[in-house]
BALUMBA-323716 format. One line per 5 residues: for each residue x, y, z of N, C-alpha, C, CB. Coordinates in Angstrom, 1 decimal. Glycine has a CB too. Layout:
BEGIN
X:Y:Z:X:Y:Z:X:Y:Z:X:Y:Z; ... $
END
This chain:
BEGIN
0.8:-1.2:0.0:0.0:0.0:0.0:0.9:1.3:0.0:-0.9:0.0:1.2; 1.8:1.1:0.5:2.9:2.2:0.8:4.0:2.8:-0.6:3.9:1.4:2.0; 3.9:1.3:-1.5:4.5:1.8:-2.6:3.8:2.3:-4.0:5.4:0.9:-2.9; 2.2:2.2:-3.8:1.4:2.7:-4.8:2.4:4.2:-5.0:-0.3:2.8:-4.2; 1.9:4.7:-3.7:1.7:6.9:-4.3:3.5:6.8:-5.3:2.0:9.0:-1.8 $
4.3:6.1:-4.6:5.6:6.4:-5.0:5.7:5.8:-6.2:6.6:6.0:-4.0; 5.0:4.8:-6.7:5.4:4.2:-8.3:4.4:5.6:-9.3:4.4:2.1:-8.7; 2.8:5.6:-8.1:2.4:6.7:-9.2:3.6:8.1:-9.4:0.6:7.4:-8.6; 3.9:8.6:-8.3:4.3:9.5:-8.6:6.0:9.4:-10.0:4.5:10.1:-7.1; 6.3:8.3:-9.5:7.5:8.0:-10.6:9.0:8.0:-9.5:7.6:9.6:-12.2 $
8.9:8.1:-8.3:9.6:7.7:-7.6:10.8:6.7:-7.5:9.1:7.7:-7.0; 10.0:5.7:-7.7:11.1:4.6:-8.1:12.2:3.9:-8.3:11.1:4.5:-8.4; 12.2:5.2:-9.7:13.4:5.6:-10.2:14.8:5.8:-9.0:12.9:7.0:-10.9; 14.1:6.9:-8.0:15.3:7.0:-7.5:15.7:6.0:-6.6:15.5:8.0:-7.0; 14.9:5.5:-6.1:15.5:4.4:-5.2:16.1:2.9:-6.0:14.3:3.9:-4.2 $
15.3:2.7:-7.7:16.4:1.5:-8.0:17.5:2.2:-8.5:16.0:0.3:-9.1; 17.7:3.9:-9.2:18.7:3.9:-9.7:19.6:4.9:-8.9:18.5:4.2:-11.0; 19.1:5.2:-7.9:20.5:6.1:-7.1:20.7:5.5:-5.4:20.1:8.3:-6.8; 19.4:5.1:-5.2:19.5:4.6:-3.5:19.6:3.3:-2.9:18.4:4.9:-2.8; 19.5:2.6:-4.2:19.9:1.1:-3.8:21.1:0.8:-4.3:18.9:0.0:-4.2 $
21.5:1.3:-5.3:23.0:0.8:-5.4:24.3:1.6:-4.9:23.2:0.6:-7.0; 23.5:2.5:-4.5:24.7:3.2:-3.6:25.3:2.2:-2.2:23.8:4.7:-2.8; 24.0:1.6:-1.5:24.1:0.6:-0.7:25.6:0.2:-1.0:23.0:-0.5:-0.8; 26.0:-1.2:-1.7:27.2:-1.4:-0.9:28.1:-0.6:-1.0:27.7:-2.3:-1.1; 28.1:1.0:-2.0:29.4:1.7:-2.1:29.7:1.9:-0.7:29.4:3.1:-3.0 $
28.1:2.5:0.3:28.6:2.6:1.7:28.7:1.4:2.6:27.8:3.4:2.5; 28.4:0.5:2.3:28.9:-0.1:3.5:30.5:-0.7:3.2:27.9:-1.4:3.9; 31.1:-0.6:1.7:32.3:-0.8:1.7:33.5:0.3:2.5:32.6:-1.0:0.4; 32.7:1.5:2.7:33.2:3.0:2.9:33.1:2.8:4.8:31.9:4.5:1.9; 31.8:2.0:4.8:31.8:1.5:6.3:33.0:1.0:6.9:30.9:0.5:6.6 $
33.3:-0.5:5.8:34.4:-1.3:6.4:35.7:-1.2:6.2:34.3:-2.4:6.0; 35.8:0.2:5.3:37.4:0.4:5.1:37.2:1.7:6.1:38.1:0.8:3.2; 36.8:2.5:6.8:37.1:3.2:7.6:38.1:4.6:6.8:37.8:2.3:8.6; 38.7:4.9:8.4:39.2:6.6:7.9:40.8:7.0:9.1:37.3:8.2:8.6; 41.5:7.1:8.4:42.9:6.9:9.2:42.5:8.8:9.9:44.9:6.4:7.8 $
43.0:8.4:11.3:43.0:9.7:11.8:44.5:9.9:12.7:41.5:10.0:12.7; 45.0:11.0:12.6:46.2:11.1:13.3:46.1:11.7:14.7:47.0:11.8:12.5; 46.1:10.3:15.3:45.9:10.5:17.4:47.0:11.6:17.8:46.5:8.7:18.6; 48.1:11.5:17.0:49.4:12.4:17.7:49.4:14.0:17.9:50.6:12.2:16.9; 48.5:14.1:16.3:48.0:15.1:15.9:46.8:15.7:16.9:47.6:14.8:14.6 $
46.0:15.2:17.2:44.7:15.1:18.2:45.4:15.3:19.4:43.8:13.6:18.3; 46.2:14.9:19.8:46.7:14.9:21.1:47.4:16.2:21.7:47.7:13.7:21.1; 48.2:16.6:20.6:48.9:17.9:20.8:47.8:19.0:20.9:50.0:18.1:19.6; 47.0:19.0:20.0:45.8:19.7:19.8:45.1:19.8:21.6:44.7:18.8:18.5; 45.0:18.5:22.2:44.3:18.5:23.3:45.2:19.4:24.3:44.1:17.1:23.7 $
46.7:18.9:23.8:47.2:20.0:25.4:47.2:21.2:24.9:49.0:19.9:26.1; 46.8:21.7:23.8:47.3:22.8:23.5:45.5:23.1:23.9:48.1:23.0:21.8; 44.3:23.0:23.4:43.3:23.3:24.2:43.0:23.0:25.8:42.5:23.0:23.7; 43.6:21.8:26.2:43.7:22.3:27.9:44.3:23.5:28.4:44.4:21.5:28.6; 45.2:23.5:28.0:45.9:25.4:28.3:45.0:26.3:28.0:47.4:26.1:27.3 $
44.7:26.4:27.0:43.4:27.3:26.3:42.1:27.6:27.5:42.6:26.2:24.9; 41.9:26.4:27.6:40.9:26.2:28.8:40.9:27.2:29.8:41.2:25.0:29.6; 42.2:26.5:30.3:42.8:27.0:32.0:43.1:28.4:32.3:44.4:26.3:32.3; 43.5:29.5:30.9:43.8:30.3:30.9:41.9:31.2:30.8:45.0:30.2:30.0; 41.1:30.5:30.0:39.9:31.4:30.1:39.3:30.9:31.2:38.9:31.5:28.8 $
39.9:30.0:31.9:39.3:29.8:33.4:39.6:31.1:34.1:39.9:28.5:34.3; 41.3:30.9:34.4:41.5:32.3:35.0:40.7:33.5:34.8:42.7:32.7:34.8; 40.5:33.8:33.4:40.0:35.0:33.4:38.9:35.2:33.9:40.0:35.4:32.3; 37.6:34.0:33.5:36.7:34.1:34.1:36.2:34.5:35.5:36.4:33.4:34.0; 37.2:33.3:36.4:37.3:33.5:37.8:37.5:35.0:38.0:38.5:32.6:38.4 $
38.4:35.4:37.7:39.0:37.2:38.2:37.6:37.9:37.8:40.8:38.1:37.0; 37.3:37.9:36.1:35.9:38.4:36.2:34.7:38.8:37.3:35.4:37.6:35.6; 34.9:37.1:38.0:33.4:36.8:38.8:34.1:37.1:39.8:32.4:35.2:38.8; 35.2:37.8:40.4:35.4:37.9:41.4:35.7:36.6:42.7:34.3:38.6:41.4; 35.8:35.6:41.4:36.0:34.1:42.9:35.7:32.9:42.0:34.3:34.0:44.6 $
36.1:31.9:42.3:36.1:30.5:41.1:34.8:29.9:41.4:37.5:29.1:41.3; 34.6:29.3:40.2:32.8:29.0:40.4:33.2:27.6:39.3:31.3:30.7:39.5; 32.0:26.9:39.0:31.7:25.6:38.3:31.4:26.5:37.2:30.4:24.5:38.9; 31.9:26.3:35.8:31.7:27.1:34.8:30.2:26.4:34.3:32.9:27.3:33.8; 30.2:24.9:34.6:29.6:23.9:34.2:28.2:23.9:34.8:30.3:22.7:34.5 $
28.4:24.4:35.5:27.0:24.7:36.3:25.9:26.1:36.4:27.5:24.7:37.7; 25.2:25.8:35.8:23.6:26.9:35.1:23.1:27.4:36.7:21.8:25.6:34.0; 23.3:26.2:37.5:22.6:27.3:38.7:23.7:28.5:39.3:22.1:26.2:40.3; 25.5:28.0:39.5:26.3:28.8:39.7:26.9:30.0:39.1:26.8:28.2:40.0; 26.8:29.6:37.8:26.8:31.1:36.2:25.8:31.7:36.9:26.1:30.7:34.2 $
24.7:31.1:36.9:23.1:32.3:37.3:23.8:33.1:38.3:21.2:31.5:38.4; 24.4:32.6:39.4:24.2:33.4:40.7:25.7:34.1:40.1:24.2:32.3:42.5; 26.4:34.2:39.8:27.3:34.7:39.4:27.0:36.4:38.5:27.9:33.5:38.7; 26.2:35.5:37.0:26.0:36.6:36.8:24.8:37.5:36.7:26.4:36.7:36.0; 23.7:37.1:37.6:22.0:37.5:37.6:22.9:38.0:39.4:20.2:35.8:37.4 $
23.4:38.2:40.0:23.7:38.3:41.7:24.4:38.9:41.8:24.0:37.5:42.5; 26.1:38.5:41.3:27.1:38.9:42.1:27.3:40.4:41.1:28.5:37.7:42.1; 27.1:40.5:39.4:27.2:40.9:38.6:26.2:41.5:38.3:27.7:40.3:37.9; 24.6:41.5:38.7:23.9:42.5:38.9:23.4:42.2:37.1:24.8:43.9:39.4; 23.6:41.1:36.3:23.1:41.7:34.9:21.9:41.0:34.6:24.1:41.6:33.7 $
21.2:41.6:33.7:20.0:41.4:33.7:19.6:40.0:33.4:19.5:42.2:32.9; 18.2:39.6:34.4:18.1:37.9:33.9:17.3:37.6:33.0:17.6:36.9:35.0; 17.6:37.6:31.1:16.8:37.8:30.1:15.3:36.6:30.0:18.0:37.7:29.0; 15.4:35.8:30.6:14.9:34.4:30.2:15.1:33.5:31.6:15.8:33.7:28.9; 13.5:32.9:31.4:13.9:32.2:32.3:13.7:30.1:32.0:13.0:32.8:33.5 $
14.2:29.5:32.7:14.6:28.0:32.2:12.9:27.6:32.7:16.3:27.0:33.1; 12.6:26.8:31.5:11.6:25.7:31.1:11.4:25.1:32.6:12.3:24.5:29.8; 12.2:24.4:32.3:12.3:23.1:33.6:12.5:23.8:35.0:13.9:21.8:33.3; 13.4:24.3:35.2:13.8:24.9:36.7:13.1:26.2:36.9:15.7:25.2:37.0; 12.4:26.9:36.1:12.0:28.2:36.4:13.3:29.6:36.6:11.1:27.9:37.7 $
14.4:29.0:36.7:15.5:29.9:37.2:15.6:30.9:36.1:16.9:29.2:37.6; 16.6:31.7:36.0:17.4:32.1:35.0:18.0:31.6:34.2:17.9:32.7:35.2; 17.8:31.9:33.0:18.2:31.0:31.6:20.0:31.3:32.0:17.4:32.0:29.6; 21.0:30.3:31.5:21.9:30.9:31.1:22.1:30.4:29.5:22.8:30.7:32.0; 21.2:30.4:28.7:21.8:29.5:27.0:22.6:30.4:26.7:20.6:29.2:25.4 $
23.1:29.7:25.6:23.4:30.6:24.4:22.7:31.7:24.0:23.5:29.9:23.2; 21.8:31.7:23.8:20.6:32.9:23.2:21.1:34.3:24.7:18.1:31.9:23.4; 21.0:33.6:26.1:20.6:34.4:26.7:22.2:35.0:26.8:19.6:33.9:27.9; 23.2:34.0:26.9:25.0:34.5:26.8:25.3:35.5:26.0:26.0:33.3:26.2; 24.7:35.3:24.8:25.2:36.2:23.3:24.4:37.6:23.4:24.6:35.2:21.5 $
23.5:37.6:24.4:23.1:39.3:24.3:23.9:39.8:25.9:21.0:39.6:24.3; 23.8:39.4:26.6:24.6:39.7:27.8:26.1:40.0:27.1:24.5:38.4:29.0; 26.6:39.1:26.1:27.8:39.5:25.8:28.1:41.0:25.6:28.2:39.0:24.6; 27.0:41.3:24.9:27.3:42.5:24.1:27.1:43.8:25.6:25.8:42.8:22.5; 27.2:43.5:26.9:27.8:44.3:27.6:28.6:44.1:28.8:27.2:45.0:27.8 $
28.9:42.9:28.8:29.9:42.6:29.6:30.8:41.5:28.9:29.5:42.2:30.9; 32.2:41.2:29.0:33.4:40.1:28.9:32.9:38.8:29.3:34.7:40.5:30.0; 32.5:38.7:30.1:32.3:37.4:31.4:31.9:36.3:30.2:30.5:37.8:33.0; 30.3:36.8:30.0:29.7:35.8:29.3:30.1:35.5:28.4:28.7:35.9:29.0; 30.5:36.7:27.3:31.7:36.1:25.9:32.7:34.7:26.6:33.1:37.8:25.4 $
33.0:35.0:27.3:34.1:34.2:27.9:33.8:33.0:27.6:34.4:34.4:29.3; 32.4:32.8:28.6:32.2:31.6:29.2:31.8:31.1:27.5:30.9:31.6:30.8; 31.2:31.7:26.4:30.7:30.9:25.6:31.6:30.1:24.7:29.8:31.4:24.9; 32.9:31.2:24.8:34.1:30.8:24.0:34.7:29.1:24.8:35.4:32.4:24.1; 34.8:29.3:26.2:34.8:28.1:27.0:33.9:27.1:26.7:34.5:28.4:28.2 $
32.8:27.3:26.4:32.1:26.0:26.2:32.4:25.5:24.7:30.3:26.4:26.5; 32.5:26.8:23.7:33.0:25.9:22.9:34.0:25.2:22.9:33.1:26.3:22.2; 35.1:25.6:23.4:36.3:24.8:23.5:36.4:23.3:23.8:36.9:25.3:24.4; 35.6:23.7:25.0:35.3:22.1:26.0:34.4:21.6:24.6:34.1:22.2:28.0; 33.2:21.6:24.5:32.4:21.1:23.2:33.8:20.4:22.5:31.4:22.6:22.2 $
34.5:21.1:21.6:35.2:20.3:20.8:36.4:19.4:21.0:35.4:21.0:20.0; 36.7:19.8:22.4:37.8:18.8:23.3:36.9:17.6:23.7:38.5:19.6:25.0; 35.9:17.6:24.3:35.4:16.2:24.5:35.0:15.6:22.9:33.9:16.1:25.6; 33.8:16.3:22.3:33.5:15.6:21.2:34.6:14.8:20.3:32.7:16.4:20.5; 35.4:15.8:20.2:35.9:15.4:18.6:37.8:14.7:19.6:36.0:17.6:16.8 $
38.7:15.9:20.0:39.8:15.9:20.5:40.2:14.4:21.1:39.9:16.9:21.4; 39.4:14.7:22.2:39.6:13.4:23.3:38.8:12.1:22.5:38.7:13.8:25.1; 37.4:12.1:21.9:36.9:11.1:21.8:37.1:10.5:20.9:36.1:11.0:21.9; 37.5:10.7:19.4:38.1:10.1:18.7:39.2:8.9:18.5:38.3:10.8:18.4; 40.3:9.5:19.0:40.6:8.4:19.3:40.6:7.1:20.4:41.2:8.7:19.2 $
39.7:7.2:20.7:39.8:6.6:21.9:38.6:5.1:21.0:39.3:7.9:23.4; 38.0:6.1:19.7:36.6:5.1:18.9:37.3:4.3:17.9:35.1:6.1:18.0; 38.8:4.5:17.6:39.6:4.0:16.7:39.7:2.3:16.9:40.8:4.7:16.8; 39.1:1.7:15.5:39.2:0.5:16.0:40.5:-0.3:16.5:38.6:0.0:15.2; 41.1:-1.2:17.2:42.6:-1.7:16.9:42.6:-2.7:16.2:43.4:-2.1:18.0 $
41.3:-3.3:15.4:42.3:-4.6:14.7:42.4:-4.0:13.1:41.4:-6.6:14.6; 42.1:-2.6:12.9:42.0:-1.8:11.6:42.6:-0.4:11.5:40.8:-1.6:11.3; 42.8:0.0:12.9:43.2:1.3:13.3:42.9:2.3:12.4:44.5:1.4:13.5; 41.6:2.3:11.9:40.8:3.1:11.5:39.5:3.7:12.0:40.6:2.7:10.7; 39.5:4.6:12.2:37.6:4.9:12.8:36.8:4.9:11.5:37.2:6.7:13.7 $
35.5:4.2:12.3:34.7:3.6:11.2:33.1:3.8:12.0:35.3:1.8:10.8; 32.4:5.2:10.6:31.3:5.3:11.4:30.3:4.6:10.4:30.8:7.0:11.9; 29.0:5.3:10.5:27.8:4.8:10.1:27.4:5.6:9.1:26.9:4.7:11.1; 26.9:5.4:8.1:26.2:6.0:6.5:25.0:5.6:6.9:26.7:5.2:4.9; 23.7:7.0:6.9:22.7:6.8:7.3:21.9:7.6:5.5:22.4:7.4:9.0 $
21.1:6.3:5.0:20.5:7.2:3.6:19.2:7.7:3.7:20.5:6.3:2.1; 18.4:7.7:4.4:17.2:7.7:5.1:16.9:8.4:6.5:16.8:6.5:5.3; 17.8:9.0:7.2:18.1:9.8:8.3:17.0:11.2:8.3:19.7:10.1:8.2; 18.6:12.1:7.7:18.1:13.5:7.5:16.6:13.9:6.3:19.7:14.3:6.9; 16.0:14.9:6.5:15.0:15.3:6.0:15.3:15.8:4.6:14.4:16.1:6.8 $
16.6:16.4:5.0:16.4:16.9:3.4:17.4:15.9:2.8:16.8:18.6:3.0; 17.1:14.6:2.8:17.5:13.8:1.6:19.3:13.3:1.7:17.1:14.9:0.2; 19.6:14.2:2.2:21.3:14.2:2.5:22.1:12.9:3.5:21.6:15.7:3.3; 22.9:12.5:3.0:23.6:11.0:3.6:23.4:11.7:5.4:25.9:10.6:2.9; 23.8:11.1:6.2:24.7:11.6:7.9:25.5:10.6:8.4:23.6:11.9:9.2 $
26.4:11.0:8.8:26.6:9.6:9.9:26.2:9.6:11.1:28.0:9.3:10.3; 27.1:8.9:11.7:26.8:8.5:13.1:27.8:7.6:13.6:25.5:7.9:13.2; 27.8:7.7:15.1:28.4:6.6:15.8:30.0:6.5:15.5:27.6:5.2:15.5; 30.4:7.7:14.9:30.4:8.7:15.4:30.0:9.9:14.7:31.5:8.8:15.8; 29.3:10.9:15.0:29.1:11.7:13.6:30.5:12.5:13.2:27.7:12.9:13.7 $
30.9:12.5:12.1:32.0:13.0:11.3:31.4:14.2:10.5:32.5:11.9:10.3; 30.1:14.9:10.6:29.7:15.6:9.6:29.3:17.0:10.1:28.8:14.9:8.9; 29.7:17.2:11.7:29.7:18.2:12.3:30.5:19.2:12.7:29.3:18.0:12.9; 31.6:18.8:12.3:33.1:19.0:12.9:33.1:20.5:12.0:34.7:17.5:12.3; 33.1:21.5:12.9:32.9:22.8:12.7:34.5:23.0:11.3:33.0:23.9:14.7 $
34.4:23.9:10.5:35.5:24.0:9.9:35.8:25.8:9.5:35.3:23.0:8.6; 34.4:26.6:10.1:35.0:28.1:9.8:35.9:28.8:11.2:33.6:29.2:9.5; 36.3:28.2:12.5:36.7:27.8:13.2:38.6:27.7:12.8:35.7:26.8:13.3; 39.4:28.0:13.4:40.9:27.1:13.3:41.1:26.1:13.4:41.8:27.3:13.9; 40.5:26.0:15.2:40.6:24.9:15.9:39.5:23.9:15.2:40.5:25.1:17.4 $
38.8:24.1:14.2:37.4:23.2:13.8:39.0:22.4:12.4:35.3:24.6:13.0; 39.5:23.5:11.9:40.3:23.1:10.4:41.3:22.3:11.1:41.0:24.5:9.4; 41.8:22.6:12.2:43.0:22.1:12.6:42.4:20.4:12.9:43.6:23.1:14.0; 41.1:20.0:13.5:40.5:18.8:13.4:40.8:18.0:12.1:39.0:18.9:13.5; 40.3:18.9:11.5:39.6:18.1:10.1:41.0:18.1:9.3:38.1:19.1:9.2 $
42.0:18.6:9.5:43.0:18.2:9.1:43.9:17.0:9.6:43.4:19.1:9.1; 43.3:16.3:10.7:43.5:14.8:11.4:43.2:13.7:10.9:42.8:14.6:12.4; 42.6:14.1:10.0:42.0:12.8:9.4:42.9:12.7:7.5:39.9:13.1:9.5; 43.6:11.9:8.1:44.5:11.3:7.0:44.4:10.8:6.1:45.0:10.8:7.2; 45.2:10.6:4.7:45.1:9.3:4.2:46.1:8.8:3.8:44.5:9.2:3.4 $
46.0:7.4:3.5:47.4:6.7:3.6:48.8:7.1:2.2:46.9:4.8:3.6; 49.8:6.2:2.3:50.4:7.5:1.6:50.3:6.6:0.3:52.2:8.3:2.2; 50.2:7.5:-0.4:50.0:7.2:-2.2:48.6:7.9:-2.5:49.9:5.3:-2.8; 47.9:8.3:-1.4:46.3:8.0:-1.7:46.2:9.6:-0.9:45.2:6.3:-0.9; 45.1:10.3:-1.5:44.4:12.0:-1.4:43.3:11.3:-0.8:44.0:13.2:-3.0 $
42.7:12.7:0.6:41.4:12.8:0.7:41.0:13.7:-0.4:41.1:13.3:2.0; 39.8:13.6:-0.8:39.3:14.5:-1.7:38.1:14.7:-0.8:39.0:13.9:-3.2; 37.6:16.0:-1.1:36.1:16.8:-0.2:35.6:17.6:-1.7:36.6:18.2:1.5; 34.1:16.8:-1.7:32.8:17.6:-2.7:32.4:17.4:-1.8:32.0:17.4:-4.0; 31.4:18.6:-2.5:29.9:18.8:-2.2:29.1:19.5:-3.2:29.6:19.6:-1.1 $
27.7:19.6:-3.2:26.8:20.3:-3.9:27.2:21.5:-3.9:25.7:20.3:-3.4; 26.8:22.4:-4.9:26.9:23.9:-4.8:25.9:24.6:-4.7:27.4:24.4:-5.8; 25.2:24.8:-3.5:24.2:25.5:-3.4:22.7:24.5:-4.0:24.6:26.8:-4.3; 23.0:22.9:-4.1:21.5:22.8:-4.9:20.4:22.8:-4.5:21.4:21.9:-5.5; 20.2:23.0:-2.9:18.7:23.7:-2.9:18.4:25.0:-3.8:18.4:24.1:-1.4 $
19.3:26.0:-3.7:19.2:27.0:-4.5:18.8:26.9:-5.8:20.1:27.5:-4.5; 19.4:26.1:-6.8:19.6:26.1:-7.5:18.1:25.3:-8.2:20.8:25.8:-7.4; 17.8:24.4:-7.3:16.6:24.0:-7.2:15.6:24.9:-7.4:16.4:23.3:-6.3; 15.4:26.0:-6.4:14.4:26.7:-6.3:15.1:28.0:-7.6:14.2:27.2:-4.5; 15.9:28.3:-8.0:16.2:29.3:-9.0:15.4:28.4:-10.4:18.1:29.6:-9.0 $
15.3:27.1:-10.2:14.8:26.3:-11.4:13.2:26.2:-11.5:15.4:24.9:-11.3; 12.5:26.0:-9.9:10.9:25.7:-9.8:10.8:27.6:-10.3:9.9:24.9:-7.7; 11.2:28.8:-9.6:10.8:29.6:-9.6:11.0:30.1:-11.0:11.3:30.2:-8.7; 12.0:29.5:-11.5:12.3:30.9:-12.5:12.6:32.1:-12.1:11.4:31.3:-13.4; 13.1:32.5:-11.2:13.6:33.7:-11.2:15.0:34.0:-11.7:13.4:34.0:-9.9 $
14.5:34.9:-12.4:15.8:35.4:-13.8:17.3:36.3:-12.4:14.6:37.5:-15.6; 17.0:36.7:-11.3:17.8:37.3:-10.7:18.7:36.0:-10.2:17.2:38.4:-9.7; 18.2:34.8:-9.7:18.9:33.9:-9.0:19.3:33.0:-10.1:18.1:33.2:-8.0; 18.9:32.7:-11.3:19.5:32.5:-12.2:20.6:32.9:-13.1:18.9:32.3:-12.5; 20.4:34.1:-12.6:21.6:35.2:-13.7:23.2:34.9:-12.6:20.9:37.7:-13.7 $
22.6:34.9:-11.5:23.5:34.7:-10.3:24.7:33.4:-10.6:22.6:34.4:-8.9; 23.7:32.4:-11.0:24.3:30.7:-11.1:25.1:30.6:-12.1:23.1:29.4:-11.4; 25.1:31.5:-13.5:25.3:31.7:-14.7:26.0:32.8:-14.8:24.2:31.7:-15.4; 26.8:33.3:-14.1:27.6:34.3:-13.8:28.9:33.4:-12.8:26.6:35.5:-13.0; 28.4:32.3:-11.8:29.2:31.3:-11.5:29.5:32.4:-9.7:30.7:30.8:-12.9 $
28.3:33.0:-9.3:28.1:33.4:-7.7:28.0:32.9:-6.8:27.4:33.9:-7.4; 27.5:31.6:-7.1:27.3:30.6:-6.1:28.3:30.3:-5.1:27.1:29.4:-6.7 $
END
């Protein structure tokens, strides 16, 4: 019953001719994995633990006294108390004062503190996710990390991984390039990186017809 709408519509097509024989390209892409350089990762880690330690200090001196940076109820009292700044939002679940991102990034714009702390969380964010945990997912009888190809996942149609995801790893970032430059390949052999150029755009410059977004593509603005 499920595959009527999709034969009427002419669907089909893409699943015997792009989505099913893609199948084993990924799961061979599964079993050969992705060489990543731990040494590389590693130096990176001491070099963001320092990173850390140092916007710890600052923070601390900020707030006047060392606090759990990790902690939403001790930020609050820090900076809704000790710091007097306004408590924009308040949290869903606890009723307290928000500290998100949303509520960090406008507090930034008049005090140091919060910039601080968000630059901190990114840091930590990409020291646990990617720094520290990578290698640690590396298999040993292949010494390759090896995630998951999902073709049915995301909404808009687009592969993802998983387990570990590989497709988040920030790259406008230094420390995001300096990652993604970890990941190796063996010698004789290039990583190569595509992607689409804009083809939602390009899509919609095509249903619309609009002659401005098209003059754009055909000019090569993309």
């Amino acid at each position: 019953t499920c595959a009527l709408p999709i034969l009427e519509a002419g669907l089909d097509t893409v699943y015997r001719d792009l989505e099913r024989p893609l199948v084993p390209i990924l799961a061979a892409m599964e079993r050969t994995g992705i060489r990543i350089d731990a040494e590389a990762l590693g130096a990176q880690g001491v070099r963001v633990e320092q990173d850390l330690a140092d916007k710890s200090a600052e923070i601390y001196r900020l707030a006047g006294e060392p606090f759990n940076i990790n902690s939403p109820k001790q930020l609050g009292e820090i900076l809704f108390e000790r710091l007097s700044l306004p408590a924009l939002k308040k949290s869903a679940k606890t009723k307290t004062a928000s500290t998100s991102v949303e509520v960090l990034e406008e507090l930034a714009l008049t005090h140091d503190l919060p910039r601080l702390v968000l630059d901190w969380r990114a840091l930590q964010k990409l020291k646990g996710t990617y720094i520290d945990a990578l290698p640690q997912l590396v298999n040993p009888a292949t010494g390759r990390l090896h995630t998951s190809f999902n073709q049915a996942v995301a909404a808009t149609g687009r592969l993802s991984s998983s387990d570990p995801n590989l497709q988040n790893i920030p790259i406008r970032t230094e420390l995001g390039r300096e990652i993604r430059r970890a990941f190796i390949a063996d010698p004789g052999y290039l990583l190569l990186s595509a992607d689409y150029s804009q083809i939602e755009l390009r899509v919609l410059a095509h249903l619309a017809d609009d002659e401005t977004l098209i003059a754009a593509f055909r000019k090569g603005e993309d």
